[in-house]
C-alpha positions as CSV (number, residue, x, y, z in Angstrom):
1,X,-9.4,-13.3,14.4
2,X,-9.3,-14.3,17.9
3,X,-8.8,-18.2,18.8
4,X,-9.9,-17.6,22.2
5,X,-13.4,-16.5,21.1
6,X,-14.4,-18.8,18.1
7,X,-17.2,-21.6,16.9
8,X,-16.1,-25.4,15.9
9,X,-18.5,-26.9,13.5
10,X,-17.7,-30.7,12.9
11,X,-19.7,-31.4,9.6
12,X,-22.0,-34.9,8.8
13,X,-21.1,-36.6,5.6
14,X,-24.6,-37.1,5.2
15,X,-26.3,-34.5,3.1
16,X,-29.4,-33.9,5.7
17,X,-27.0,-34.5,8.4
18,X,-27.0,-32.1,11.2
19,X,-23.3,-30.5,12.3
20,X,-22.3,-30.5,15.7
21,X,-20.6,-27.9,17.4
22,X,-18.9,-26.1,20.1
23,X,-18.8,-22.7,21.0
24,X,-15.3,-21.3,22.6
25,X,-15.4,-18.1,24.9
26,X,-12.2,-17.5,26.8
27,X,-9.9,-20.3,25.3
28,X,-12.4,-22.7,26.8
29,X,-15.5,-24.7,25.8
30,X,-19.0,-23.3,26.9
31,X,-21.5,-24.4,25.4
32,X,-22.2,-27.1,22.9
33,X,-25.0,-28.9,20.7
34,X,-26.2,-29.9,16.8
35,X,-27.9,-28.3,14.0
36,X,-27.8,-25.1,12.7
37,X,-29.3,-23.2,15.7
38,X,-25.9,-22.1,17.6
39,X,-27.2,-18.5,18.0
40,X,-30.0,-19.0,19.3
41,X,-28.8,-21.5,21.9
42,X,-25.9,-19.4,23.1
43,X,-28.3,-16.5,23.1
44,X,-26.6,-14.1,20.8
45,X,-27.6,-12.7,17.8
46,X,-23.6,-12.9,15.9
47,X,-20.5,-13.9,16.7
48,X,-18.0,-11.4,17.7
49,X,-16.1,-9.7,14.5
50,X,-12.7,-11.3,16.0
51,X,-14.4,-14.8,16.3
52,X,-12.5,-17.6,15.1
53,X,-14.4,-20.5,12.8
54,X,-13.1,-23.8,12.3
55,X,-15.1,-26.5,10.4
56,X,-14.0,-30.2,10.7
57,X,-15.2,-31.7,7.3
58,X,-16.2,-35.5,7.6
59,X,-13.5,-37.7,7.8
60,X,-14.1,-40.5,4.9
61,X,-13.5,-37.3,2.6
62,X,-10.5,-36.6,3.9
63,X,-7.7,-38.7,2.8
64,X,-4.4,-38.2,4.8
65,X,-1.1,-39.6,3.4
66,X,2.1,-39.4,5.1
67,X,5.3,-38.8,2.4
68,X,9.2,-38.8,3.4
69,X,11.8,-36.9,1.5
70,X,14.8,-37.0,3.7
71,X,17.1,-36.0,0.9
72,X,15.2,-32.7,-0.5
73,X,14.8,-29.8,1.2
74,X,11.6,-29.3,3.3
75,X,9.7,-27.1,0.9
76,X,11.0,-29.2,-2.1
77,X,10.1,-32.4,-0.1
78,X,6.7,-30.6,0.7
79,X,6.0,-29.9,-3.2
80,X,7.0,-33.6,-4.2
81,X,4.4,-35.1,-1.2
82,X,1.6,-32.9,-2.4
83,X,2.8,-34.2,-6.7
84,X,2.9,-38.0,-5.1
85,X,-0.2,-37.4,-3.2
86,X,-1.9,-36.2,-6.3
87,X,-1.1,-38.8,-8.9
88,X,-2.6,-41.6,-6.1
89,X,-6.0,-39.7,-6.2
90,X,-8.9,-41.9,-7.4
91,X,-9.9,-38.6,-9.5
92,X,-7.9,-36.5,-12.0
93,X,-5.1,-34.1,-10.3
94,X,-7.1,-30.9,-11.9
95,X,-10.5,-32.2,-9.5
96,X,-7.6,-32.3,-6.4
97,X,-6.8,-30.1,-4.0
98,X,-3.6,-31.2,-1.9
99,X,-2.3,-29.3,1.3
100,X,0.7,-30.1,3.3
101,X,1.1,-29.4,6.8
102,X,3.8,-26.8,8.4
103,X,7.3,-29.8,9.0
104,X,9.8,-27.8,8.9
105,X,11.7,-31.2,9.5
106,X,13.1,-33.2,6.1
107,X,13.5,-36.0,8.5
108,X,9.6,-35.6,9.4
109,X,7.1,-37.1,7.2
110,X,4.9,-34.6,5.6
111,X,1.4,-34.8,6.1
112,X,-0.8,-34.1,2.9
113,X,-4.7,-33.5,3.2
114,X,-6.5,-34.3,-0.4
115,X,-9.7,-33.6,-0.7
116,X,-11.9,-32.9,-3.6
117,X,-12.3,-29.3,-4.5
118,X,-16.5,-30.0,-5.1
119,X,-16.2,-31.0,-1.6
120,X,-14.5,-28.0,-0.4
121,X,-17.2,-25.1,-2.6
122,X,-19.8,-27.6,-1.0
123,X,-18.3,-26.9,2.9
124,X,-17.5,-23.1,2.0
125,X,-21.1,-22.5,0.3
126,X,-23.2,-24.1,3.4
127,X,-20.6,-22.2,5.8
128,X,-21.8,-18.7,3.2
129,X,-25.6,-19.8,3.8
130,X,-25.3,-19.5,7.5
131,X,-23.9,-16.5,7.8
132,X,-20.0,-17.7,8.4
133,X,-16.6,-17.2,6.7
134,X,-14.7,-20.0,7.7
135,X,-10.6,-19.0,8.9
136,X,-9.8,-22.7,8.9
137,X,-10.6,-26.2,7.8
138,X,-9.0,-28.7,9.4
139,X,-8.9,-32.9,9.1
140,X,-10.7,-34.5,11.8
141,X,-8.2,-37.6,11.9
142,X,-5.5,-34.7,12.8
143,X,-7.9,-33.6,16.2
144,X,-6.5,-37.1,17.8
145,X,-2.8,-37.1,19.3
146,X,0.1,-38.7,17.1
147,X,0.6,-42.3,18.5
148,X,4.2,-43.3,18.7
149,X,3.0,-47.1,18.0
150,X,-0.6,-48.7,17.3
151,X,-3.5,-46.7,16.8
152,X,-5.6,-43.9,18.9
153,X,-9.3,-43.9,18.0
154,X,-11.7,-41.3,18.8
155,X,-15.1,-40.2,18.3
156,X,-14.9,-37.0,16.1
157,X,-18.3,-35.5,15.2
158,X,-20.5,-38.6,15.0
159,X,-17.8,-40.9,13.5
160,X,-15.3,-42.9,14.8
161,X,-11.8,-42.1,13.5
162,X,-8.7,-44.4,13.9
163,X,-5.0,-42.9,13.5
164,X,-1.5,-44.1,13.7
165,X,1.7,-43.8,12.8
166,X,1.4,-42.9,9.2
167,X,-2.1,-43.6,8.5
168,X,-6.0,-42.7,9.5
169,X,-9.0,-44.1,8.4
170,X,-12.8,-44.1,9.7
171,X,-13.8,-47.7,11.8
172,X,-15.5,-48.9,9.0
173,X,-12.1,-48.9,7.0
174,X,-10.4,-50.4,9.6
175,X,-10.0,-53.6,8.2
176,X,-7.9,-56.7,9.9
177,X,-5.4,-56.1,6.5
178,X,-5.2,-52.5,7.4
179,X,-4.5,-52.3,11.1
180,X,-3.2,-56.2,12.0
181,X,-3.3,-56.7,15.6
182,X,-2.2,-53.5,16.5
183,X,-2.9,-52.0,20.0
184,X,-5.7,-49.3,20.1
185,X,-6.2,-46.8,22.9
186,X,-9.3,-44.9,23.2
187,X,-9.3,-40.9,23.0
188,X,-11.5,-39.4,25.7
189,X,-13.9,-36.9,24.4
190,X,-13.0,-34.0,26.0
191,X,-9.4,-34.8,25.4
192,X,-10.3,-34.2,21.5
193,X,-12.3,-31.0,22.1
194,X,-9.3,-29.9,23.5
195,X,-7.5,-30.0,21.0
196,X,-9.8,-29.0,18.9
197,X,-9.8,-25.8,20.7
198,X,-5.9,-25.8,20.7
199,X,-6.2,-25.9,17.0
200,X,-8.1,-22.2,16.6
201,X,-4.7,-20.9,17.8
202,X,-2.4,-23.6,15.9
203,X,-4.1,-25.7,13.6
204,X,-2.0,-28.9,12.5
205,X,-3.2,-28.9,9.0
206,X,-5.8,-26.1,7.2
207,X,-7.1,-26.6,4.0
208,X,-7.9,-22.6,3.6
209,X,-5.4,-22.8,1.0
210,X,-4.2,-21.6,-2.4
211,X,-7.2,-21.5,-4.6
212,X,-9.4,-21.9,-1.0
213,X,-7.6,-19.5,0.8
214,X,-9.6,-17.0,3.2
215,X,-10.0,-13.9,1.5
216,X,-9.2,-10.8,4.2
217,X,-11.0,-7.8,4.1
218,X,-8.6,-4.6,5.7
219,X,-10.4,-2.1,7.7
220,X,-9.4,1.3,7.8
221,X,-8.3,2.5,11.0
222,X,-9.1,6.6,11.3
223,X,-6.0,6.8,13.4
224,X,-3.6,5.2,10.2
225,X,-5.6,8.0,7.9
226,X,-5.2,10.8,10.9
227,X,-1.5,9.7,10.7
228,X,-1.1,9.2,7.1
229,X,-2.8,13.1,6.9
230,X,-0.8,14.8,9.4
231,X,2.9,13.9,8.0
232,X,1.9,14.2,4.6
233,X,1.2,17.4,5.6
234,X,4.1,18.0,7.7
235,X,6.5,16.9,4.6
236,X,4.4,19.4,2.0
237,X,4.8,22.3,4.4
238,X,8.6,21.1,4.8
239,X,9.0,21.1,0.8
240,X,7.3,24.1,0.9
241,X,9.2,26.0,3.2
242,X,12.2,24.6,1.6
243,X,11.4,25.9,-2.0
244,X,10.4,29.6,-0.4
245,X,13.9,29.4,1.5
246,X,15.6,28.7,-1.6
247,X,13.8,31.1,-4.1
248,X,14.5,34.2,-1.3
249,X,18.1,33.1,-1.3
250,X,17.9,33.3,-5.4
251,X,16.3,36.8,-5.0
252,X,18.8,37.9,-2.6
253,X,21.7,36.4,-4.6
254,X,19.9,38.0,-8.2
255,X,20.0,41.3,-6.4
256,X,23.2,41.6,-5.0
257,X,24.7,40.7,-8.9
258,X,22.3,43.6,-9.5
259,X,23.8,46.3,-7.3
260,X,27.2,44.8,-7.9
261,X,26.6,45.1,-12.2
262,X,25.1,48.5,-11.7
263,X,28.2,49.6,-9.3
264,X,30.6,48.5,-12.1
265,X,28.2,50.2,-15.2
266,X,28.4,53.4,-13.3
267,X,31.8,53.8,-13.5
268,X,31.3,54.2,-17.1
269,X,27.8,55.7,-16.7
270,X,27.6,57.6,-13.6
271,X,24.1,58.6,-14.2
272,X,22.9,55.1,-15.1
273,X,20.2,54.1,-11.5
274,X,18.7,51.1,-12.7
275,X,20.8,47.8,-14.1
276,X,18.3,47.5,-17.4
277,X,18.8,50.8,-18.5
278,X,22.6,50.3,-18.2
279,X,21.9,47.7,-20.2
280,X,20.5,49.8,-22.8
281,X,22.9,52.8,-22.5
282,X,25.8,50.0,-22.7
283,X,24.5,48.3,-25.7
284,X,24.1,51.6,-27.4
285,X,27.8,52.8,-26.8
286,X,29.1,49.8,-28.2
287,X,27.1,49.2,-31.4
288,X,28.7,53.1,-31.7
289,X,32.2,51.9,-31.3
290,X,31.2,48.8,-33.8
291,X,31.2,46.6,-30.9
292,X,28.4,44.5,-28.6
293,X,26.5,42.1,-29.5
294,X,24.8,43.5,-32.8
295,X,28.2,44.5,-34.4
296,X,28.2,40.6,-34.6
297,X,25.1,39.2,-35.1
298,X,23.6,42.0,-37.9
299,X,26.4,40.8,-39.8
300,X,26.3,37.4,-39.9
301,X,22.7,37.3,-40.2
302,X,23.5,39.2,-43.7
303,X,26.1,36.6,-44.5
304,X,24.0,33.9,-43.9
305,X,20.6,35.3,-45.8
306,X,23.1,36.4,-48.7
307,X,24.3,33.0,-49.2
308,X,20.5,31.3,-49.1
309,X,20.3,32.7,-52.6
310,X,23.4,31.1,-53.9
311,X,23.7,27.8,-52.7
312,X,26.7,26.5,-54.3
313,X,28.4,28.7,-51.5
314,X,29.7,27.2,-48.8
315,X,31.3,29.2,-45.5
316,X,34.4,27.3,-44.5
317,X,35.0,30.0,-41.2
318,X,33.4,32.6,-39.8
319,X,35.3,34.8,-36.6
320,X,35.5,38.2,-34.9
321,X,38.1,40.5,-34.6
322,X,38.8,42.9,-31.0
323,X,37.6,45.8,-33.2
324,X,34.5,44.4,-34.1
325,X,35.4,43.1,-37.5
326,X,33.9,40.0,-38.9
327,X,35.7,37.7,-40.7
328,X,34.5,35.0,-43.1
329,X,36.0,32.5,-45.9
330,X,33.3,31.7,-48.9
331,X,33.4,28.5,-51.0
332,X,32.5,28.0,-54.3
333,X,33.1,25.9,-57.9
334,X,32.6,29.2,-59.7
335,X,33.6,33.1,-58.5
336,X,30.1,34.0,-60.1
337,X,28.3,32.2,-57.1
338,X,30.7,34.6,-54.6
339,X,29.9,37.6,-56.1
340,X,26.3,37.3,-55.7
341,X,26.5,36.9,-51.9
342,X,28.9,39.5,-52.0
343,X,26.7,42.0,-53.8
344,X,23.6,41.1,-51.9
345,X,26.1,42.1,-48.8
346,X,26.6,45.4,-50.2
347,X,22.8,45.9,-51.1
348,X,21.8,45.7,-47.4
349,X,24.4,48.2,-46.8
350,X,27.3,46.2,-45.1
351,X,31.3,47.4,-46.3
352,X,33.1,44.4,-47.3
353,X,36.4,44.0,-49.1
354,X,37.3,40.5,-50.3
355,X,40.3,38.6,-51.4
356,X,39.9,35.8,-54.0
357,X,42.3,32.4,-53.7
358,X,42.2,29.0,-54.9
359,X,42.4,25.6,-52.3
360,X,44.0,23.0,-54.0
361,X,40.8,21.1,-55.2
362,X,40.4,24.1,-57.5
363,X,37.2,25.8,-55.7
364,X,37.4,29.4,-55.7
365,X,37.9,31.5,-51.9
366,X,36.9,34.4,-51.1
367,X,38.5,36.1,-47.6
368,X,36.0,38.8,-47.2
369,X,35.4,41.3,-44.2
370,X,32.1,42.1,-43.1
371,X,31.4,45.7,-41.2
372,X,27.9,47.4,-40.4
């Protein structure tokens, strides 16, 4: 959106009425006219993509109030002027919709827009039917300049608009009750269309708000994708380079061990050329000596499987000696329950001895020995 390119539609309350409007090139005003025809008479077939549109919604469906909250902070104060503007609406809250301008000053009254919500689908669905999205709505009473006394009154698409210190109305509200004998200065046309043009770059109030709020559609840009592509593929070729770095130093690292095992198996087995077979030969000269791993584990497993079949047997502990021995201490109420595991040892042909005992709940022991 550009506010030095854009179109200002003041709108007619009446429902035939014709809107006028004012096309901006360049931050200034260049052509001008009413009706619906604003293409045709600035000979162009669309606005420019960047164009900036305000509409100026008839100002007896406006209604502007002016609320004070000194003692609140300025977006508390803003909330409660919007709630107090609300609850004075001639129509329920839920038919409302209530916008405050941008006082950043508690001191400041806030200025609150209400207008009905059927008026503003009304404004946004003739805007739709003409080929426009509207970026802002603004009051028309807000176009004039803030009066420090009195009244300024201007002629704002078709209707005259009074406003003063903390109020605006149309003429035809401006009753003797209402304005007294206040002073009132004219506006000069072109001083309004000035700042109606002022108000594409910083409007004092838009109504394009909460429900209302322009919805933006986000273009891709190719060069954001390009971008995007190029270091997503710079940080996968990092990761991968990474992960290749570190699995060659794990290869490196997993050979060295290698050469280094194999140096120390060959001083036992100078023949052995390859760390597996070591393994093997290794394995195999200590299951001969009763040692390794299986001088261990064949046993045990027997233990265990042996006492499946009796299971009022309990094994209270279970070690190894340097020779390979295993060790074990059997539970049970009765020795009968021992013996079986023991015999089902000596079936799978294991060489136990045992040595019965008592603990002093009365359970019989058994320390038995347990050799392949």
């Amino acid at each position: 959106m550009s506010a030095s390119d854009g179109l200002i539609l003041f709108l007619a309350e009446a429902a035939d009425g014709d809107p006028y409007w004012i096309r901006v090139t360049g931050g200034a005003l260049v052509q001008s006219g009413t009706g619906a025809n604003w293409l045709a008479a600035c000979g162009i077939d669309a606005l420019p993509d960047q164009a900036c549109v305000m509409l100026v919604p008839p100002p007896a469906l406006v209604a502007l109030h002016w609320v004070v909250h000194p003692d609140l902070p300025v977006r508390q104060g803003a909330a409660a002027a919007r709630l107090a503007a609300l609850v004075g609406g001639i129509a329920p809250s839920d038919q409302l919709l209530a916008v405050t301008d941008a006082n950043n000053d508690p001191a400041r009254p806030h200025i609150v827009a209400v207008v009905s919500r059927t008026d503003m689908q009304h404004w946004l669905l003739w805007a739709q039917h003409h080929g426009l999205a509207p970026d802002l709505i603004v009051p028309a009473p807000l176009l004039l300049p803030e009066p420090d006394e009195g009244f300024v009154r201007g002629a704002i698409g078709g209707d005259l608009v009074l406003r003063g210190v903390d109020i605006a109305l149309t003429q035809d509200m401006a009753l003797p009750g209402l304005i007294g004998d206040a002073a009132i200065v004219d506006v000069p046309q072109d001083m309004i269309e000035a700042r109606a043009i002022a108000a594409l770059t910083a409007p004092p109030l838009n109504l394009r708000q909460g429900d209302f709020a322009k919805r933006v559609r986000r273009s891709v840009d190719p060069r954001v994708v390009g971008r995007i592509a190029l270091w997503s593929g710079l940080i996968f070729a990092a990761s991968l380079l990474i992960a290749l770095v570190g699995i060659a130093r794990q290869y490196r690292e997993a050979s060295r061990l290698d050469t280094q095992s194999l140096a120390l198996a060959q001083q036992i087995l100078p023949n052995a050329t390859d760390p597996a077979q070591a393994l093997v030969e290794m394995e195999g000269q200590l299951a001969a000596r009763g040692a390794g791993a299986s001088a261990f584990t064949a046993p045990v497993a027997a233990v265990m499987a042996a006492m499946q079949d009796a299971p009022g047997v309990a094994l209270t502990s279970l070690s190894r000696d340097p020779d390979g021995m295993v060790r074990a201490t059997l539970a049970a109420a009765k020795a009968d329950d021992i013996n079986a595991v023991l015999l089902a040892l000596q079936a799978s042909g294991f060489t136990i001895t045992a040595t019965p005992s008592q603990d002093a709940g009365g359970r019989t022991l058994a320390d038995i020995t347990v050799r392949s």
